[in-house]
N, C-alpha and C positions, 0 to 999 in steps of 0.2 A: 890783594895779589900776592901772589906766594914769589921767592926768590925766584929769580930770572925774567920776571915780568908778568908767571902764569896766577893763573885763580884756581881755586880748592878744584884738583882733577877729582872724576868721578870714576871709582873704583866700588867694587860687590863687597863691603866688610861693617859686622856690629859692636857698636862700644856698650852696650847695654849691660846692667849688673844683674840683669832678672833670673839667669841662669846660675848666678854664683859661680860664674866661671873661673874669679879673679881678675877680673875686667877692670879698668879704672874706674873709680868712683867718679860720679858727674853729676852732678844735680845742675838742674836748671827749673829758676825762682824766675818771678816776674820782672825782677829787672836786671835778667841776664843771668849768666852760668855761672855757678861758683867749683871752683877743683878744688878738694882737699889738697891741705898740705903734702901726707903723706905721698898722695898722685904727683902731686910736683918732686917730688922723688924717685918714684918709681919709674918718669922718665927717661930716668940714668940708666936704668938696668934692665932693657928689653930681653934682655938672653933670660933673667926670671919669667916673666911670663912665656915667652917662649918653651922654656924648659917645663912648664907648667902645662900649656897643650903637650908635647912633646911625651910628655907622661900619659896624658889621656889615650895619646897614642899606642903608646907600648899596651896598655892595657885592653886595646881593643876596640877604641873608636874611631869611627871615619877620618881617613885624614880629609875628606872632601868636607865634612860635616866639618871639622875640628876649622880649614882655612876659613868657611863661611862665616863662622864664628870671630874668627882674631880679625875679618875684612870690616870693612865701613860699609857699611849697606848704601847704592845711591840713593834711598828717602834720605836715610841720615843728613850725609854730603849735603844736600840741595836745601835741608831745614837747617844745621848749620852755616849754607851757604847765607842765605836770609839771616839768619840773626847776625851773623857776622857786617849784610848789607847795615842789619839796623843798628848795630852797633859794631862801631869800627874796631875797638880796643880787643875785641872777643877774633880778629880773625888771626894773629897769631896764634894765640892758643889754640884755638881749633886747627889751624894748620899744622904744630908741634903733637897734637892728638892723632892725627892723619897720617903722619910722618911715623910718628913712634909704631902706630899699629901696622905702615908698611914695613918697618923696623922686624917687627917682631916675626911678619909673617913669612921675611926671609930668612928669618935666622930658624924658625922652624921647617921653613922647606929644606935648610939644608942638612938640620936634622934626619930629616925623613928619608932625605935620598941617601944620605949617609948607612940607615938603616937597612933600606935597598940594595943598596950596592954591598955592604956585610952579607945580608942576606943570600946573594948569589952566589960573592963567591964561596961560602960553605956548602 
C-alpha cells in the first residue's frame, strides 16, 4: 500500500530502456528487481530527465508521443503490482518508480505549457 492507505494507482506511462530514451535502468532477474545505483540517484533529479523529453520536444517530437513515453504503461503497474504481491520488499521501490515518473511527467507538462503560452503571446 502506498502512503495514505492506497495501492500502486493505475496510470498510462513506460519505464522501459528499449528506446534509449534515458529511462531508468531496471533490470528484473529471477529473484526480483535489481536498480542500479546510479538510478538510485537519479531519483533526486527528476527536472533531468524531464528536461531530457523537454528537448525532444523542442526538436519536434510529439508531446502526446514524448508523455506516453515518461507514463507507466497499466501492464507495467499491474506486473509490478504482482511482484511487489510476491515480494513485499519490492513495493516501495516500485512505488518511488511511479512517483518519480509522475514526477517527471509534471515537470514536463509545465515545460510544454510554458512553451505554449511563449508561443502566443509572440
Amino acid at each position: 500500500m502506498g502512503a495514505g492507505g492506497r495501492g500502486l494507482e493505475v496510470t498510462s506511462v513506460p519505464l522501459d530502456e528499449g528506446k534509449g530514451s534515458g529511462k531508468l535502468r531496471l533490470s528484473c532477474m529471477a529473484d526480483g528487481f535489481i536498480i542500479a545505483d546510479e538510478t538510485q540517484r537519479e531519483f533526486e533529479f527528476p527536472q533531468r530527465e524531464a528536461a531530457f523529453f523537454y528537448g525532444l520536444f523542442l526538436r519536434g517530437h510529439s508531446a502526446e508521443e514524448l508523455r506516453r513515453d515518461i507514463e507507466v504503461p497499466p501492464q507495467v503497474l499491474a506486473r509490478w503490482h504482482r511482484e511487489a504481491e510476491r515480494e513485499p520488499s519490492l513495493r516501495e521501490v516500485l512505488e518511488r518508480m511511479v512517483e518519480y515518473r509522475r514526477h517527471v511527467l509534471a515537470i514536463f507538462e509545465s515545460l510544454v505549457g510554458f512553451e505554449t503560452r511563449v508561443t502566443r503571446v509572440q
